[in-house]
C-alpha positions as CSV (number, residue, x, y, z in Angstrom):
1,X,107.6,101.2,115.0
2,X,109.1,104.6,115.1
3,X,108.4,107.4,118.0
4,X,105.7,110.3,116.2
5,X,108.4,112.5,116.3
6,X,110.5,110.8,113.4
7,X,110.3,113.0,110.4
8,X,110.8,111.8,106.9
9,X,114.0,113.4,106.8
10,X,115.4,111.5,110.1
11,X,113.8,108.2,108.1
12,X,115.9,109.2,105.1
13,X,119.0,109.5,106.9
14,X,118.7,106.3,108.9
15,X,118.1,104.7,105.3
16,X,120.7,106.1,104.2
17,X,123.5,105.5,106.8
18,X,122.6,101.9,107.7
19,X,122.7,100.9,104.2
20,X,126.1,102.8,104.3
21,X,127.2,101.1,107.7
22,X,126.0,97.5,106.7
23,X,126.6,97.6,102.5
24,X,122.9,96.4,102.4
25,X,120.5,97.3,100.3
26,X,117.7,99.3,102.0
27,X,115.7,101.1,98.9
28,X,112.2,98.4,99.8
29,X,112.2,99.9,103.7
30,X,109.3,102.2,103.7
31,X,108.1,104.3,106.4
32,X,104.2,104.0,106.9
33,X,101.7,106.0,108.9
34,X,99.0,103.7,110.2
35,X,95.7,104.5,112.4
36,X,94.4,100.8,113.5
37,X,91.8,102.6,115.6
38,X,91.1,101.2,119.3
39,X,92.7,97.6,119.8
40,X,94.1,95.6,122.7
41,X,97.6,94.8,122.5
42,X,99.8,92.2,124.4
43,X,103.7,91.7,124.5
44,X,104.0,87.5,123.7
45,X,107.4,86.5,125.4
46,X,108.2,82.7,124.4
47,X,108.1,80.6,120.6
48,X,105.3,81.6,118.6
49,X,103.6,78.2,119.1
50,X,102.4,80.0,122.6
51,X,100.9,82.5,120.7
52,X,97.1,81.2,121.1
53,X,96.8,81.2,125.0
54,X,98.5,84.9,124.6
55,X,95.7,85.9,122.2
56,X,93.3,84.3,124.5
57,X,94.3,86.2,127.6
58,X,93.7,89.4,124.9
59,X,90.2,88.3,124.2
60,X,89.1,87.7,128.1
61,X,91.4,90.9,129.3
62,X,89.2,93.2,126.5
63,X,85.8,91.4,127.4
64,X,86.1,92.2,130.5
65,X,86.7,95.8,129.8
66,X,83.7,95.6,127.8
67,X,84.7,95.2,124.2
68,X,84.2,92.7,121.6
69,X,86.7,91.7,118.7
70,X,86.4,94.0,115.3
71,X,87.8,92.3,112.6
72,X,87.5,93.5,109.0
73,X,89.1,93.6,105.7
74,X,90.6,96.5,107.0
75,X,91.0,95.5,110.4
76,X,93.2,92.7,110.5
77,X,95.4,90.6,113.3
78,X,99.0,92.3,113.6
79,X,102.5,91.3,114.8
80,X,105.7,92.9,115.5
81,X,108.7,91.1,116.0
82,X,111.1,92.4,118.4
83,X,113.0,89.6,118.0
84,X,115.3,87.8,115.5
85,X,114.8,84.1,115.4
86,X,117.8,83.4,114.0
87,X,119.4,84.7,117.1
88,X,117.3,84.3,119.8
89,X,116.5,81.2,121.9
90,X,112.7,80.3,121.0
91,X,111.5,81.3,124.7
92,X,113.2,85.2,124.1
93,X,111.6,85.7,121.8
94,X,109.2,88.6,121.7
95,X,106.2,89.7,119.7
96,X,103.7,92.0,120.0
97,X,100.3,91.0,119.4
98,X,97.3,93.2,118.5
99,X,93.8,93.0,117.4
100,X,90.7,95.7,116.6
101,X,88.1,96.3,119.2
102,X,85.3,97.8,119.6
103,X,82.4,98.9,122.5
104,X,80.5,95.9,123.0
């Protein structure tokens, strides 16, 4: 996830100077505008076997608010790993966790 103000030249360059720095090949890394529309979110901290009570405390946390899940073909379950499991002890780890919503 990148901050709105990247522009795809500052992408570029990044590109271009970690695969420099790292001798890695970067060419599939693409940089992607997405609008998921409303959803409820939640940091997961802990292995990803925890993940269901998380997603749980998502579901009761937005129908309480007043919103009902809003899955679709084009509304789908999303993660973002924060963390790397090859170097992070399993309860470290961190994920974000998001699903569509809508007005119940």
């Amino acid at each position: 996830r990148l901050p709105d103000f990247v522009t795809r030249e500052d992408f570029d360059w990044a590109v271009s100077e970690a695969a420099a720095k790292k001798k890695l090949d970067f060419s599939a890394v693409e940089l992607l505008r997405v609008d998921e529309g409303l959803c409820v979110q939640c940091m997961h901290t802990g292995p990803y076997d925890g993940e269901p009570a998380t997603i749980d405390a998502m579901r009761a946390f937005a129908a309480e608010q007043g919103y009902a899940p809003d899955f679709s073909e084009s509304r789908l379950h999303h993660e973002i790993y924060l963390s790397d499991p090859r170097k992070c002890a399993p309860e470290k780890l961190k994920t974000v966790i998001r699903h569509p919503i809508k007005a119940m």
